[in-house]
Backbone as ProteinMPNN parsed JSONL, in Angstrom:
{"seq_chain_A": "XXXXXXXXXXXXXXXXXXXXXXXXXXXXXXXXXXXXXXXXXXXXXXXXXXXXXXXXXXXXXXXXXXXXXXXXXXXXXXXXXXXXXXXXXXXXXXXXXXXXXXXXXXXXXX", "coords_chain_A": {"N_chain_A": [[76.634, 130.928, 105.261], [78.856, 129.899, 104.053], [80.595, 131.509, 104.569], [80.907, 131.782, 107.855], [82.446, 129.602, 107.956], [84.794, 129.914, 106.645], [85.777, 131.347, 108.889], [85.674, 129.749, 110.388], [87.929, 128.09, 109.721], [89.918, 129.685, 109.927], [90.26, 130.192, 112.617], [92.529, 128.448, 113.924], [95.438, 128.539, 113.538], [98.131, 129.458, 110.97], [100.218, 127.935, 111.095], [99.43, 125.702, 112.331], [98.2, 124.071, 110.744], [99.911, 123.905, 108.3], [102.162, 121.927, 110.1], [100.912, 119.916, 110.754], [100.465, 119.099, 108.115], [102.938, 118.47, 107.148], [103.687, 116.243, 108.633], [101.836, 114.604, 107.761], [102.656, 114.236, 105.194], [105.276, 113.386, 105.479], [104.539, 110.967, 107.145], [103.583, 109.886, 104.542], [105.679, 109.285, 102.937], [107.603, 108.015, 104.609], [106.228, 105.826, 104.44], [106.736, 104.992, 101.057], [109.492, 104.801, 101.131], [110.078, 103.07, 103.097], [107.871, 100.742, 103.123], [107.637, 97.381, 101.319], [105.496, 96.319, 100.048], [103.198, 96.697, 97.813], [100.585, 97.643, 97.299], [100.534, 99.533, 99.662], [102.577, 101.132, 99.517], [101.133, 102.685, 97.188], [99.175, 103.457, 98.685], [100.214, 105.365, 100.335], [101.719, 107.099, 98.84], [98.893, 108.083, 98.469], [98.88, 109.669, 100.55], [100.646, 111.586, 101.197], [99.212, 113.194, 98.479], [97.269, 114.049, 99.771], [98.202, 115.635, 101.798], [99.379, 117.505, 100.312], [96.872, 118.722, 99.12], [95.9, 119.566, 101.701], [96.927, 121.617, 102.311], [97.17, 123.08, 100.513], [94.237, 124.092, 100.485], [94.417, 125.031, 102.873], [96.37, 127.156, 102.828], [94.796, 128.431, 100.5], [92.344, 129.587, 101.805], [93.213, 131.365, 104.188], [94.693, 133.129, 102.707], [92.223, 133.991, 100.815], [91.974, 133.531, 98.505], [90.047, 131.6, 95.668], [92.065, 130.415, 94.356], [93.393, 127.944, 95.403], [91.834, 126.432, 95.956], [90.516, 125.407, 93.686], [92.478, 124.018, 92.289], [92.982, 122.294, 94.26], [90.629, 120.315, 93.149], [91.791, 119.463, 90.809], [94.202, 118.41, 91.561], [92.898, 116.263, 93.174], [91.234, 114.971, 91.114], [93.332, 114.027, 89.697], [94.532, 112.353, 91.503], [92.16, 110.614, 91.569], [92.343, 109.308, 88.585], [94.671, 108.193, 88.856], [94.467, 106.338, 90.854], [92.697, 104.558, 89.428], [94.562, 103.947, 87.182], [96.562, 102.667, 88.871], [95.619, 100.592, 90.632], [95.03, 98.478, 88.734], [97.0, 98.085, 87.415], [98.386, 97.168, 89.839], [96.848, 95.294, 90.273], [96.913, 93.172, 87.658], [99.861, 92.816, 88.51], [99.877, 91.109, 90.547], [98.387, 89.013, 89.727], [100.492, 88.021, 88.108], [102.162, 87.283, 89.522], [101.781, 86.64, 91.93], [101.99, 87.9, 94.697], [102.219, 91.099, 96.015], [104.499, 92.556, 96.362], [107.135, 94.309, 95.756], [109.65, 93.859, 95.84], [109.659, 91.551, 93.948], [108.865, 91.931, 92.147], [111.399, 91.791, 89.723], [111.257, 89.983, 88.704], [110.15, 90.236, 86.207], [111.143, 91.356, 84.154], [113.189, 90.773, 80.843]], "CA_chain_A": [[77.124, 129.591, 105.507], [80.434, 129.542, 103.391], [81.544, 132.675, 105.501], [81.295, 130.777, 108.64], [83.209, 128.246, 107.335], [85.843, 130.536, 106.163], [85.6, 132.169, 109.894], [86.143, 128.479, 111.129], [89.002, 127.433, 109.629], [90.975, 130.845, 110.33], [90.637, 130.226, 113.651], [93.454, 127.89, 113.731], [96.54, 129.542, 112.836], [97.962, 128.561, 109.661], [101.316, 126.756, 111.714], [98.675, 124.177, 112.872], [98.198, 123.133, 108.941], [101.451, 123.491, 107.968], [102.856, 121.215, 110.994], [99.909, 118.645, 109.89], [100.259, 118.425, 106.248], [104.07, 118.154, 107.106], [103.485, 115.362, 109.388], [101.044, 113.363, 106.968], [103.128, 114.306, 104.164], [106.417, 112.371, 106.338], [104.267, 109.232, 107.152], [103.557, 109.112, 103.071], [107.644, 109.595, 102.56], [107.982, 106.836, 104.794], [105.618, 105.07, 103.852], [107.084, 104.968, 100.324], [110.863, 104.24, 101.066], [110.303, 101.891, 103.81], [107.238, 99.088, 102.728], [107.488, 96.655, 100.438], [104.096, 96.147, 99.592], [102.927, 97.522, 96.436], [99.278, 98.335, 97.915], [101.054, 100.372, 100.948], [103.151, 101.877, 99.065], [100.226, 103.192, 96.769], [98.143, 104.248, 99.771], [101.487, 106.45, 101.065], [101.042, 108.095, 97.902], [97.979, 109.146, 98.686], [98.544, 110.375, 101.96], [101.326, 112.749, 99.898], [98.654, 113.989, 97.924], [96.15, 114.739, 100.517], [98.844, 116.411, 102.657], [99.506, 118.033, 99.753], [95.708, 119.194, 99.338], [95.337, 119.744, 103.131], [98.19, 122.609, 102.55], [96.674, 124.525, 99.346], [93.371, 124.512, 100.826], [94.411, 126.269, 104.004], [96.86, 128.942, 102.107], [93.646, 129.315, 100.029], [91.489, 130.086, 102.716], [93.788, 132.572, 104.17], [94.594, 134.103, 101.083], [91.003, 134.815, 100.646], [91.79, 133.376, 96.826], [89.75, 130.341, 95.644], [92.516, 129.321, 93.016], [94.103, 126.751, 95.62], [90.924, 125.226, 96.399], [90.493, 124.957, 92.053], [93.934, 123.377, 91.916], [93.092, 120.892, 94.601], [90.092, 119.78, 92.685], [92.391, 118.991, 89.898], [94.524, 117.172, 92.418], [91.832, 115.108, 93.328], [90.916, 114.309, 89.781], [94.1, 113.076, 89.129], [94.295, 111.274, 92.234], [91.364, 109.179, 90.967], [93.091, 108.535, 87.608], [96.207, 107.349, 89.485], [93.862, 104.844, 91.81], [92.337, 103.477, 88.478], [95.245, 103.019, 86.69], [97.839, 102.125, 89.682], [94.988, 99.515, 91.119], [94.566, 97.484, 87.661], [98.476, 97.437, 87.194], [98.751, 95.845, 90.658], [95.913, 93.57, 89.939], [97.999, 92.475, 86.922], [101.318, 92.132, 88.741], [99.584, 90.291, 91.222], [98.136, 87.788, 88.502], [101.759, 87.026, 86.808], [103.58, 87.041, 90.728], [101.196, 86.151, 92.897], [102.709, 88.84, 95.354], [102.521, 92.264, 95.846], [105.98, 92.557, 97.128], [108.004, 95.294, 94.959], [110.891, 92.672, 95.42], [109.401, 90.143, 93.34], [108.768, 92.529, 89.877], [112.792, 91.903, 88.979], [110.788, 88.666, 87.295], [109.254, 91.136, 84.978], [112.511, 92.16, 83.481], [113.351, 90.312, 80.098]], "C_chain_A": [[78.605, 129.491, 105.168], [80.937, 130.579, 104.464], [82.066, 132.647, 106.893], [82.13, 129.552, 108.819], [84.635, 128.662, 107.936], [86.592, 130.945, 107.57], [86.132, 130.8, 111.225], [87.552, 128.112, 111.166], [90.169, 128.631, 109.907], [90.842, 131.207, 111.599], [91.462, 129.57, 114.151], [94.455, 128.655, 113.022], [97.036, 128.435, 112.448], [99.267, 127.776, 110.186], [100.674, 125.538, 112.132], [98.833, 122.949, 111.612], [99.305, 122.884, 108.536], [102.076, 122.185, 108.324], [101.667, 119.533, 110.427], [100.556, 117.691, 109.159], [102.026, 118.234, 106.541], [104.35, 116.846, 108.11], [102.94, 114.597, 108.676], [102.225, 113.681, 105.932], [104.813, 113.37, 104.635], [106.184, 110.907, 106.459], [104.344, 108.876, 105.821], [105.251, 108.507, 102.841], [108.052, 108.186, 102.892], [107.729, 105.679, 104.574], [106.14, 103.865, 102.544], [108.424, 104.32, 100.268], [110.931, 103.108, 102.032], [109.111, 100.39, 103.712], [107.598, 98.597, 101.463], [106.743, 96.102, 99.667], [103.575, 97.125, 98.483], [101.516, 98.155, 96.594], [99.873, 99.196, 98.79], [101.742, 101.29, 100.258], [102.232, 103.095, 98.152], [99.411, 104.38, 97.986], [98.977, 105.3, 100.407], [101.332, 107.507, 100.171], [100.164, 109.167, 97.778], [97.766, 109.836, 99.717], [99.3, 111.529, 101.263], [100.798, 113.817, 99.431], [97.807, 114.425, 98.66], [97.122, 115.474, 101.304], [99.043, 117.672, 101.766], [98.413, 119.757, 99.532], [95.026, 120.38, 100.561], [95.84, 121.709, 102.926], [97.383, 123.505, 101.514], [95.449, 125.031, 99.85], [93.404, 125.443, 101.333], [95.29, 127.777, 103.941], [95.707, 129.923, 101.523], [92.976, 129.867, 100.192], [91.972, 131.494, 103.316], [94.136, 133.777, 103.346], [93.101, 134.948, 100.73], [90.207, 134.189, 99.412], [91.113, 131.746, 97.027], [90.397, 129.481, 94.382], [93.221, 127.871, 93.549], [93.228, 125.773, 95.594], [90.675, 124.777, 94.446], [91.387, 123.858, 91.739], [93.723, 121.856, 93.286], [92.182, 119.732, 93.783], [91.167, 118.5, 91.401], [93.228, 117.755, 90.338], [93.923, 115.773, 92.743], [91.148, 114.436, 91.701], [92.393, 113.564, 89.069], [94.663, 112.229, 89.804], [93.381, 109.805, 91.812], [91.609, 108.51, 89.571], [94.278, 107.408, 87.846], [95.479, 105.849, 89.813], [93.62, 104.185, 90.352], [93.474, 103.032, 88.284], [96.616, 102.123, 87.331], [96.913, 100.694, 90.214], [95.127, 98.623, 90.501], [96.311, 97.045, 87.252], [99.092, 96.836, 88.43], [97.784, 94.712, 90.728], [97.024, 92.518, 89.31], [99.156, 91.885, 87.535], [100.777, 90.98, 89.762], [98.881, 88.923, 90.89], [99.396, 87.318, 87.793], [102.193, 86.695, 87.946], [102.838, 86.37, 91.482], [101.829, 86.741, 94.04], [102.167, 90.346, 95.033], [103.406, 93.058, 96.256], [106.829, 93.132, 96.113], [108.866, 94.581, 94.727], [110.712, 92.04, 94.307], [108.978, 91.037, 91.884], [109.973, 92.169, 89.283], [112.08, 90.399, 88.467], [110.547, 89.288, 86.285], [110.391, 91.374, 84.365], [112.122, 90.643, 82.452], [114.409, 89.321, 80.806]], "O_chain_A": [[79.437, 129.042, 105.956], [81.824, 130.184, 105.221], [83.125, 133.15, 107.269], [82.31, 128.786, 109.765], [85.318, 128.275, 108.884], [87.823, 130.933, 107.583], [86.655, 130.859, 112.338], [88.242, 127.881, 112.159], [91.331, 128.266, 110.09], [91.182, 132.34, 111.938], [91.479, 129.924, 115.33], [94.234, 129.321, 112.011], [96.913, 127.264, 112.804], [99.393, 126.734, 109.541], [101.28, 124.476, 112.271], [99.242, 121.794, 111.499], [99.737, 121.74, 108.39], [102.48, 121.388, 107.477], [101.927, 118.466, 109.872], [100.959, 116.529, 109.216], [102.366, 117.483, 105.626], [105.545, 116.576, 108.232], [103.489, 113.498, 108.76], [103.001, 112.758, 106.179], [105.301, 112.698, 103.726], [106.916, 109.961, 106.167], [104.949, 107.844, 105.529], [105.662, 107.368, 102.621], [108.572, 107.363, 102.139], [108.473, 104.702, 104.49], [106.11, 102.636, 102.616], [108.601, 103.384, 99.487], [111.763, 102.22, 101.848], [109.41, 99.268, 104.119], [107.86, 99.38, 100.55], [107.109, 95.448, 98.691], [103.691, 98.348, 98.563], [101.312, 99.21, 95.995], [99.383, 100.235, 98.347], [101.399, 102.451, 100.481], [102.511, 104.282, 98.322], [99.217, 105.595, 98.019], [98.371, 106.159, 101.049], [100.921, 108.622, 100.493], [100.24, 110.327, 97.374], [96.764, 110.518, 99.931], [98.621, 112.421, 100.756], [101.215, 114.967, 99.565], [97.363, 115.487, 98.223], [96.447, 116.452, 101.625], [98.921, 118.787, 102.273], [98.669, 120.957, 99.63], [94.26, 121.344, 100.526], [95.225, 122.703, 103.312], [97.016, 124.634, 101.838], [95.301, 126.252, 99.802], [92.9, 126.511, 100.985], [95.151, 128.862, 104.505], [95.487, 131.126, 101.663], [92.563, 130.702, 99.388], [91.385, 132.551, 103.083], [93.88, 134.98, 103.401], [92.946, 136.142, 100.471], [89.012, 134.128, 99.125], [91.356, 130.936, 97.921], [89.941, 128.559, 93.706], [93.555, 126.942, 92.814], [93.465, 124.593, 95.337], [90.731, 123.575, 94.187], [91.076, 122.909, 91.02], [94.22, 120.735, 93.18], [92.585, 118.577, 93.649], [91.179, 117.276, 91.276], [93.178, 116.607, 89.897], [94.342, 114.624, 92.607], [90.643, 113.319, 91.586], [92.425, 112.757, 88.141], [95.297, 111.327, 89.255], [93.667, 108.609, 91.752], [91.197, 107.374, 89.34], [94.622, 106.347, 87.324], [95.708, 104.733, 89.347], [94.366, 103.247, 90.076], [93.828, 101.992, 88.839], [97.374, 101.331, 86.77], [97.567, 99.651, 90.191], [95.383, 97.601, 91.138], [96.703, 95.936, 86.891], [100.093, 96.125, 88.34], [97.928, 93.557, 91.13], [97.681, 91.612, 89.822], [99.521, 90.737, 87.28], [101.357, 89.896, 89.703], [98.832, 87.951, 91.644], [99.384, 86.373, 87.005], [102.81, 85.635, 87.845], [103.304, 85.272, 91.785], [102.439, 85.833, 94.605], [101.754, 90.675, 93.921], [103.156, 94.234, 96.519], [107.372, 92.248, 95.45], [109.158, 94.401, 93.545], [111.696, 91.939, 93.574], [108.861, 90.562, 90.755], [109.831, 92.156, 88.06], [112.782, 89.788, 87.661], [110.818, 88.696, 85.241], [109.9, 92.202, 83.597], [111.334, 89.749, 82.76], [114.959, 88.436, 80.152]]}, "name": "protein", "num_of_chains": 1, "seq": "XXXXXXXXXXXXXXXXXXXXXXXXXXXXXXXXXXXXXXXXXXXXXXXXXXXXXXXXXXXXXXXXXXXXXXXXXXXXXXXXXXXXXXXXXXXXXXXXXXXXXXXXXXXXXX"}
């Protein structure tokens, strides 16, 4: 089963992934420097990290080695730390601003 897998995804040559994860990893980018939205901006993030992901996997696969696919796990575990604690600190801002508009934190300043 896994060997088929393996037999799957190396039928795609590895410029396909590359060109991808460098393509999702661009929308995050833009994502990031061009909304204003503090949810959007979050979710760009995570396109970032899954492009990120997309990319170690498919070296890993080729490689043969299963330390990228280890290292994405980790990725993904600290992906879901991020969501907790990036979600509950835009809850919050969105309870003092009533906004989630990056603009509108220069209230937060002293």
């Amino acid at each position: 089963m896994g060997n088929s897998i393996t037999q799957t995804i190396q039928t795609v040559p590895l410029n396909h992934y590359i060109l991808l994860s460098a393509i999702i990893f661009s929308i995050g980018v833009t994502g990031v420097l061009i909304r204003r939205n503090a949810i959007v901006v979050f979710m760009s993030v995570e396109l970032m990290l899954n492009a990120v992901n997309l990319l170690l996997t498919a070296f890993s696969v080729y490689k043969g080695d299963a330390s990228g696919q280890v290292f994405v796990f980790f990725v993904m575990a600290l992906a879901a730390a991020e969501v907790a604690v990036g979600l509950a600190i835009i809850v919050m801002i969105y309870r003092n601003t009533h906004s989630t508009d990056i603009n509108v934190l220069s209230r937060l300043k002293w």
